[in-house]
N, C-alpha and C positions, 0 to 999 in steps of 0.2 A: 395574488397569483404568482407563484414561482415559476420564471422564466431560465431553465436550467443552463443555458450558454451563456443567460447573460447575469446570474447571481453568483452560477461556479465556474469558476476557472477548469476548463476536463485538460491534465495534460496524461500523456500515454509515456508509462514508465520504463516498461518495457513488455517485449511481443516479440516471442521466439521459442525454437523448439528448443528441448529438452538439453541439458549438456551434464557429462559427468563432475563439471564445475561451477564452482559458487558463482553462483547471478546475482551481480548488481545492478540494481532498477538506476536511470536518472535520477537525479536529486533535485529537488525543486524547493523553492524559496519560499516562504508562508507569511513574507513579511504583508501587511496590511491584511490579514488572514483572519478572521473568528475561528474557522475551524478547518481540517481537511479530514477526508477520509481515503485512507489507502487501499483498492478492491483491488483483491486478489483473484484472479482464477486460472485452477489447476487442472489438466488433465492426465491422474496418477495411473491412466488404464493398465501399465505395467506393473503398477502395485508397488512405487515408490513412495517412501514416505520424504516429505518436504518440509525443511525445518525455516519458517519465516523470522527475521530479524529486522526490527528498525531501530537506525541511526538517526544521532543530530550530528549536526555540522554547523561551519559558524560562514558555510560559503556553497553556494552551487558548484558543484566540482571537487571539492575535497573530501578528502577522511576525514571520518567522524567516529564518534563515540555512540557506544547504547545508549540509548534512551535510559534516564534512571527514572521516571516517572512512570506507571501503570498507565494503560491505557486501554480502554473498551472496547471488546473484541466481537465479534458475529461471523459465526462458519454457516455453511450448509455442506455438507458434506457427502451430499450426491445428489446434485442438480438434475441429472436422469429423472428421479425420483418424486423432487419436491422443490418448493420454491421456496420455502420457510428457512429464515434466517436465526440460528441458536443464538442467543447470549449465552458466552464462555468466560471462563475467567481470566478478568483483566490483568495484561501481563505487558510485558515488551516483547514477545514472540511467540510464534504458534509451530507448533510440531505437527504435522497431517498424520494421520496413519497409513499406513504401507497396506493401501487395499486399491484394488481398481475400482476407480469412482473418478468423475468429475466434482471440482470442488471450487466454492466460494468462500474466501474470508476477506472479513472487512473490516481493520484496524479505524479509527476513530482518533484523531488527535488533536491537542488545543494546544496550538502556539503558546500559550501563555506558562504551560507545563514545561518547555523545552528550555528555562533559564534566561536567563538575560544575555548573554552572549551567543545564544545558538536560536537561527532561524530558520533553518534550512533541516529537510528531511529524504533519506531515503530509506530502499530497502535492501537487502538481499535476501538470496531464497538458496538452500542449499540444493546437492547436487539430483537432475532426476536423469530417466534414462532417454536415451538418444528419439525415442517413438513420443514420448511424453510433451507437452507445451505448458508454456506458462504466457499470464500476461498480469502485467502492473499498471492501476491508472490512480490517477492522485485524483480527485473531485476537492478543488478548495472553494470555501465560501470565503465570499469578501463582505466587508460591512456594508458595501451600496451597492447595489443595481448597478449594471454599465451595459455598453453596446458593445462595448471591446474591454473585457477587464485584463489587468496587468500581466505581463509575462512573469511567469513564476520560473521560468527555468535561467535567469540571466537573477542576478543580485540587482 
């Protein structure tokens, strides 16, 4: 039985309204990590289109570099609508399109992909408009069960 607080780590990326500038999520640390998944969701009701990007880093807190590795992606693209999650093609960024719709995407990524010196991930999301929201949550799995698993946002 999957107990979700206590197999994933839930850290909250980021939660805020819209801004005509590029948004950087928190960056959280994936060391002792099997996998994370990055969930997206966007509310583009102004009809902004949203261009997603993920970074490695070799630190929580710093600049990083793209991602050079693909990685498996799943949108919904108007949760109004449907609940059904598409497989898209695996990229290091997602572009929304410029419609009013609520939206989900959900990046996929394996520590083991990010190289040997980088363990750390975020995101950014380019600009939406001032009415528009976004949020960012990281879902990581660790390899054991715990009651308290490790803080992901500290190295």
């Amino acid at each position: 039985m999957i107990t979700l607080p206590e197999q994933f780590k839930i850290v909250q990326g980021y939660v805020g309204q819209g801004t005509t500038a590029l948004v950087t999520a928190d960056s959280v640390s994936l060391k002792n990590a099997v996998m994370c998944w990055v969930v997206v969701n966007l509310d583009t009701t102004a009809s902004s289109a949203c261009a997603l990007l993920l970074y490695r880093t070799t630190a929580v807190g710093s600049a990083g570099v793209v991602l050079t590795n693909v990685v498996p992606i799943w949108a919904n693209l108007d949760t109004a609508t449907t609940d059904t999650l598409v497989r898209r093609t695996a990229a290091v960024s997602y572009t929304t399109a410029a419609n009013a719709a609520y939206k989900q995407i959900i990046f996929e990524v394996d520590p083991a992909s990010l190289g040997s010196t980088y363990d750390c991930i975020y995101l950014t999301a380019g600009a939406l408009a001032a009415t528009e929201a976004l949020s960012v949550e990281y879902f990581i799995e660790y390899r054991y069960e715990q009651a308290t698993p490790p803080a992901a946002i500290t190295d």
